[in-house]
C-alpha positions in Angstrom: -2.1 7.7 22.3 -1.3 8.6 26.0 -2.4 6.0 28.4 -2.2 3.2 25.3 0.2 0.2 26.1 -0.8 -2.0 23.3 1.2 -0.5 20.8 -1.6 1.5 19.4 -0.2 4.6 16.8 -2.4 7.5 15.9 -1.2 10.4 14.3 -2.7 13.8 15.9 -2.4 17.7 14.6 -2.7 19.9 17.5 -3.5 17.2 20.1 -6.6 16.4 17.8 -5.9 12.5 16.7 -6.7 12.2 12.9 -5.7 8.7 11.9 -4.5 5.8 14.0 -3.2 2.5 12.3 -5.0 -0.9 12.4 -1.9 -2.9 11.8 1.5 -2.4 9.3 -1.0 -2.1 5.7 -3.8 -0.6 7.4 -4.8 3.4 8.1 -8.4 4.5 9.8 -8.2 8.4 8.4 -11.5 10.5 9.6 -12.4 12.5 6.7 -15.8 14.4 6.0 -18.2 12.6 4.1 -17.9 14.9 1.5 -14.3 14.0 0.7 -14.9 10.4 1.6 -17.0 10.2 -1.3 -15.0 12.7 -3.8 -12.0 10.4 -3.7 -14.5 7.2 -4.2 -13.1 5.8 -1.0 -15.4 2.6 0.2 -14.9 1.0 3.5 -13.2 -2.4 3.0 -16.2 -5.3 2.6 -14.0 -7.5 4.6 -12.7 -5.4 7.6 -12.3 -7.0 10.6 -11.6 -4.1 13.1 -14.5 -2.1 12.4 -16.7 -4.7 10.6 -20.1 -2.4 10.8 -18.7 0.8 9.9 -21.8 2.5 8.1 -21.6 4.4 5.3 -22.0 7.8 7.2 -18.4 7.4 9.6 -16.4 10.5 8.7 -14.0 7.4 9.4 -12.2 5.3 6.1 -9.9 2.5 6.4 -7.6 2.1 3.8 -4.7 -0.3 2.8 -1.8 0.4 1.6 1.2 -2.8 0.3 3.0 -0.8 -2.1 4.5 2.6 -2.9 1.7 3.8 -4.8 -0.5 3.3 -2.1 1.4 5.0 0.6 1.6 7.7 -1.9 -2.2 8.0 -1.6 -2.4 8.2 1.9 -0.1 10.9 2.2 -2.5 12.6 -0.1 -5.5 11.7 2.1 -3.5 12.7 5.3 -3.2 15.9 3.9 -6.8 15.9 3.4 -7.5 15.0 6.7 -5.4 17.8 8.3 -6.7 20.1 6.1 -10.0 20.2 7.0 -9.0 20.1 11.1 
C-alpha cells in the first residue's frame, strides 16, 4: 500500500484494497458476512494479528500451505472482487 515501507502486500481492484497478506501462508480477504458464512469460513482460534476479530468483520483470515489451498483462495478472491 502507498506510503507502506514494511513490506506490507494488499491486493486492491480499482484503488479499493480487498485483501492484504499477514505473512507467506496467511490472506485477510474482506468478504460480506453473508459469504463469510456460506463458505463456512471461521476466523482462525489462534490468530495472532488480529486476535479479537469478532464474528461480525466482513474481514476472514485464511491459510493456505498447499496447492489446494491456494486454489481456494483464488476462489474467495474472486468472491471478494465480485461483490466490490
Amino acid at each position: 500500500m502507498e506510503g507502506r515501507t514494511d513490506g506490507f502486500a494488499a491486493l486492491c481492484y480499482d484503488n479499493e484494497p480487498f485483501a492484504h497478506f499477514h505473512n507467506d501462508h496467511e490472506i485477510d480477504i474482506r468478504l460480506t458476512k453473508a459469504i463469510i458464512a456460506r463458505e463456512r469460513l471461521v476466523h482462525p482460534s489462534d490468530s495472532t494479528v488480529h486476535p479479537g476479530r469478532t464474528s461480525k468483520s466482513h474481514w476472514i483470515e485464511v491459510r493456505f500451505t498447499t496447492p489446494r489451498h491456494v486454489e481456494r483462495i483464488v476462489e474467495l478472491v474472486k468472491l471478494a472482487i465480485d461483490q466490490l
